[in-house]
C-alpha positions in Angstrom: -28.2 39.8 102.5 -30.7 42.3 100.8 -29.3 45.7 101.8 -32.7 47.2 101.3 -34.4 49.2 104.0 -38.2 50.1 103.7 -38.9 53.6 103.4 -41.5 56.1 104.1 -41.9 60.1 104.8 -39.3 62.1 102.9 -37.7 58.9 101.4 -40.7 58.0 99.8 -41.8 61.0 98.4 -39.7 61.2 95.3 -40.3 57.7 94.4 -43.9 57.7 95.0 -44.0 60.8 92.8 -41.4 59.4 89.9 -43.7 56.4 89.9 -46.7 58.5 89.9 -45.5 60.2 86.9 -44.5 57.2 84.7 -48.3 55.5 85.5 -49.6 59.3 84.6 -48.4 58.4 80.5 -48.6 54.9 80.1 -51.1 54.1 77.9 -49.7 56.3 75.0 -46.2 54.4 74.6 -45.3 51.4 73.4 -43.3 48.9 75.3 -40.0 49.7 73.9 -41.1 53.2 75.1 -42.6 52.4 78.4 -38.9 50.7 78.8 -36.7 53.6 77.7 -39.2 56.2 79.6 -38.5 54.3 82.9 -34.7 54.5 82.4 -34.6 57.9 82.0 -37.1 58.9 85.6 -34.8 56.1 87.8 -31.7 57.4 88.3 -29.7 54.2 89.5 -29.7 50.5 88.9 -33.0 49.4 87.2 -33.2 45.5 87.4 -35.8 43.3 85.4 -36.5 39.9 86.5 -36.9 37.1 84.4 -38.7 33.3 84.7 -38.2 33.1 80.9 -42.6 32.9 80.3 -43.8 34.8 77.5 -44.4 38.0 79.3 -40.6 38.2 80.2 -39.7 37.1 76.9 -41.4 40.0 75.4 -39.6 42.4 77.9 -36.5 40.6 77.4 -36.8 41.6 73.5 -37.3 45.1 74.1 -34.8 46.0 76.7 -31.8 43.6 74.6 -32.8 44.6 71.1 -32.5 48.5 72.0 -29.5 48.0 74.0 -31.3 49.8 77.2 -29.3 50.2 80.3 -31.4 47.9 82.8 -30.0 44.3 84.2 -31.7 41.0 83.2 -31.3 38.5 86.2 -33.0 35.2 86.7 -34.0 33.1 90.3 -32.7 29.6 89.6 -34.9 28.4 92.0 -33.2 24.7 91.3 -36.2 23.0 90.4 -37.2 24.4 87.1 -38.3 22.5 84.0 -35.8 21.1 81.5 -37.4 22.9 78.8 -37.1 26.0 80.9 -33.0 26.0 80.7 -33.6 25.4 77.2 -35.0 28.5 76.8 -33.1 30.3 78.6 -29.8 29.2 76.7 -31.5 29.8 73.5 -32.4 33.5 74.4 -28.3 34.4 75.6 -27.3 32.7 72.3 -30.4 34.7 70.2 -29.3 37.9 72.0 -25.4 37.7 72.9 -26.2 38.6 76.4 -25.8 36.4 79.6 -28.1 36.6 82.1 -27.6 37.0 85.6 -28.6 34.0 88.0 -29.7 34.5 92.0 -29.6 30.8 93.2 -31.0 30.4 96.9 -28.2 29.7 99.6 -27.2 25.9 100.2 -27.7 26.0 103.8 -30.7 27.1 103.8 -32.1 24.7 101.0 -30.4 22.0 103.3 -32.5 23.3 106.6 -35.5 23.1 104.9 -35.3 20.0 102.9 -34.0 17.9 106.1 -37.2 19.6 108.2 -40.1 18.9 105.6 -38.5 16.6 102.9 -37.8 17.0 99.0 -41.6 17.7 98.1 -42.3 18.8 102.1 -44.0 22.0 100.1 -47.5 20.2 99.4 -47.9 19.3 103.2 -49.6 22.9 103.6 -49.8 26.4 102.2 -47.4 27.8 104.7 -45.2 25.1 103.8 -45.5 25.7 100.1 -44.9 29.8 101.2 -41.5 28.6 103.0 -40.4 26.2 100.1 -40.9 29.7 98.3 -39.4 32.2 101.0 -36.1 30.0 100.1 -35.8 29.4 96.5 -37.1 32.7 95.8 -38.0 35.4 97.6 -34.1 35.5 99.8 -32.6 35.4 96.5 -34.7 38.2 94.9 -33.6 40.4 97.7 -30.4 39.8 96.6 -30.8 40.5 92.7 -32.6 43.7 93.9 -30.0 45.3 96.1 -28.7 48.5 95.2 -31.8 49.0 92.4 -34.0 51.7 93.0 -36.3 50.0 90.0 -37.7 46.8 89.8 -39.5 45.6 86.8 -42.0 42.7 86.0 -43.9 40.5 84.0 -47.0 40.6 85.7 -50.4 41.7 83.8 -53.7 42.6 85.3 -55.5 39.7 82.9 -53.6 37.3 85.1 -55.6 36.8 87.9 -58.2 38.6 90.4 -55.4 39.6 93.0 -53.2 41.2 89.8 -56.0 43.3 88.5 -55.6 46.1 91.1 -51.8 45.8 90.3 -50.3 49.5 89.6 -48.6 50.0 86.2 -45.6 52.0 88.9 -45.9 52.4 92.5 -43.6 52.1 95.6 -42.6 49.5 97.3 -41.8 50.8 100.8 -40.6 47.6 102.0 -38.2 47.6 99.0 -37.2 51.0 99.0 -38.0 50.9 95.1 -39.9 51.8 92.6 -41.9 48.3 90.5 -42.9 48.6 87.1 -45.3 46.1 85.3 -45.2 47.0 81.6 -47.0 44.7 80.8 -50.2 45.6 83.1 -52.9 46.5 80.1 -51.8 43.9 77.5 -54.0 40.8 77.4 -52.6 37.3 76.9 -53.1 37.2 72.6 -51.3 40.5 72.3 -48.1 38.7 74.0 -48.4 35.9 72.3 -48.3 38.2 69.1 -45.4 40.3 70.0 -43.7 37.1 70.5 -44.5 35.8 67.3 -43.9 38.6 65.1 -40.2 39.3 66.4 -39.5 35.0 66.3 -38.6 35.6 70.1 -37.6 32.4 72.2 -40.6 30.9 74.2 -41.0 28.1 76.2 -42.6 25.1 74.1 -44.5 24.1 77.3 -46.8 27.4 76.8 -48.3 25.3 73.7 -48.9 22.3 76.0 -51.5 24.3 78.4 -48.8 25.5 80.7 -50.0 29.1 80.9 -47.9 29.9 83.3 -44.9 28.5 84.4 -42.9 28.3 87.7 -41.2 25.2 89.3 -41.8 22.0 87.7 -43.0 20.1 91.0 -45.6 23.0 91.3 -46.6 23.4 87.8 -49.3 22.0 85.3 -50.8 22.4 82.5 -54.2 23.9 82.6 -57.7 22.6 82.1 -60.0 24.4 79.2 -61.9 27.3 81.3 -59.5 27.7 84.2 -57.6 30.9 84.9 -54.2 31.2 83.6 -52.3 30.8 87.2 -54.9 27.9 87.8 -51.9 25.3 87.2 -50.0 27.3 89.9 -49.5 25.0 93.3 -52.5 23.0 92.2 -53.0 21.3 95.2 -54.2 24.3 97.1 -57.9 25.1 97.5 -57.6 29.0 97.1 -57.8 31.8 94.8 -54.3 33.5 95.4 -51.8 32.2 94.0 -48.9 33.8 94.3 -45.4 32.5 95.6 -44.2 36.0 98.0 -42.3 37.7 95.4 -44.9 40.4 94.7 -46.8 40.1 97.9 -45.9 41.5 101.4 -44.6 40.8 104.4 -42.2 38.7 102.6 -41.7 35.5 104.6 -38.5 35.5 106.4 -35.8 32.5 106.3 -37.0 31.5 110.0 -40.6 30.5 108.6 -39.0 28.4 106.0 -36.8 26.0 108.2 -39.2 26.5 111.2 -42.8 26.0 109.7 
């Protein structure tokens, strides 16, 4: 279970002014330096979590080739594309470094399979939200417990709901502090980083596969489209997001009960 409590009043204060302080300076570092600059204003556990795209590659890079003190942990949701677990071997074997796997907890996986079936997700969005509540968002409480920082992939390019997305704020129902790097960099510059430091990435990016979650609810994408576009497909609406950076978190009794 996530021991993670939300916080507010005079709990919040000092995280909502540490995360203040990192988005005040941004702009002027580098990544390796927006990194380093959050290790040194969170005290405790800083955790980054990885789906091995290119964003997270690039992040990956920086934290591992400067040796900085924050944990690299992955949700292995159990449906992920072969070439994904390529990728991800490659990078421990590039770097030296394992990296932590969350996997979701059997029974639950077992509830919800034997209520909506094996691909019971596509039925409807809330059923999609469950499928995601269990393979994800339970086990990323998990990977986050004890951290008081939590840092991401996510740019503001990526879609209309990201673009308001902080560089640092709290999150109050995490009792953290999440950091998104990556906010102001557009998709070439990635793409660029990646390249010039011949860092892992996963060969399905140059197949149109922008972005890349769960092979069941992936695709490539069409010339035009957004990048998340190829995100849950099926769905006729703009967000697409699967819970993990989006509150209230569903709760295990949606999953098995929806």
């Amino acid at each position: 279970m996530n021991a993670h409590a939300p916080v507010s009043g005079s709990e919040a204060a000092p995280l909502d002014a540490t995360a203040q302080r990192l988005t005040s300076g941004f702009r002027d570092l580098d990544l390796v330096n927006r990194l380093a600059e959050a290790r040194r204003a969170i005290a405790s556990r800083l955790v980054f979590t990885t789906s091995f795209g290119l964003e997270d590659q690039a992040i990956t890079h920086a934290i591992l080739s400067q040796d900085l003190a924050i944990d690299i942990v992955t949700l292995d949701t159990g449906r992920l594309f072969a070439e994904t677990y390529a990728v991800w071997s490659e990078t421990e074997a590039r770097y030296g470094h394992r990296i932590r796997a969350f996997y979701p907890e059997r029974a639950s996986v077992e509830a919800f399979v034997a209520r909506h079936g094996i691909d019971g997700f596509r039925a409807s969005i809330a059923a999609r939200q469950a499928c995601c509540a269990v393979r994800k968002v339970e086990p990323l409480g998990r990977a986050l417990d004890g951290a008081s920082g939590w840092i991401t992939g996510m740019r503001a390019e990526q879609s209309w709901e990201r673009a308001t997305t902080p560089y640092a704020a709290l999150d109050s129902a995490r009792g953290l502090i999440k950091l998104n790097p990556l906010l102001d960099w557009n998709r070439e510059r990635v793409i660029d980083f990646v390249h010039k430091h011949d860092i892992p990435f996963n060969p399905l990016h140059d197949e149109g596969f922008l972005s890349i979650g769960c092979a069941p609810c992936t695709r490539a994408v069409r010339p035009g489209e957004p990048e998340r576009a190829g995100r849950w497909w099926w769905e006729q609406e703009d967000k697409k997001e699967c819970g993990l950076h989006s509150r209230p978190c569903p709760t295990f009794e949606t999953a098995v009960g929806s």
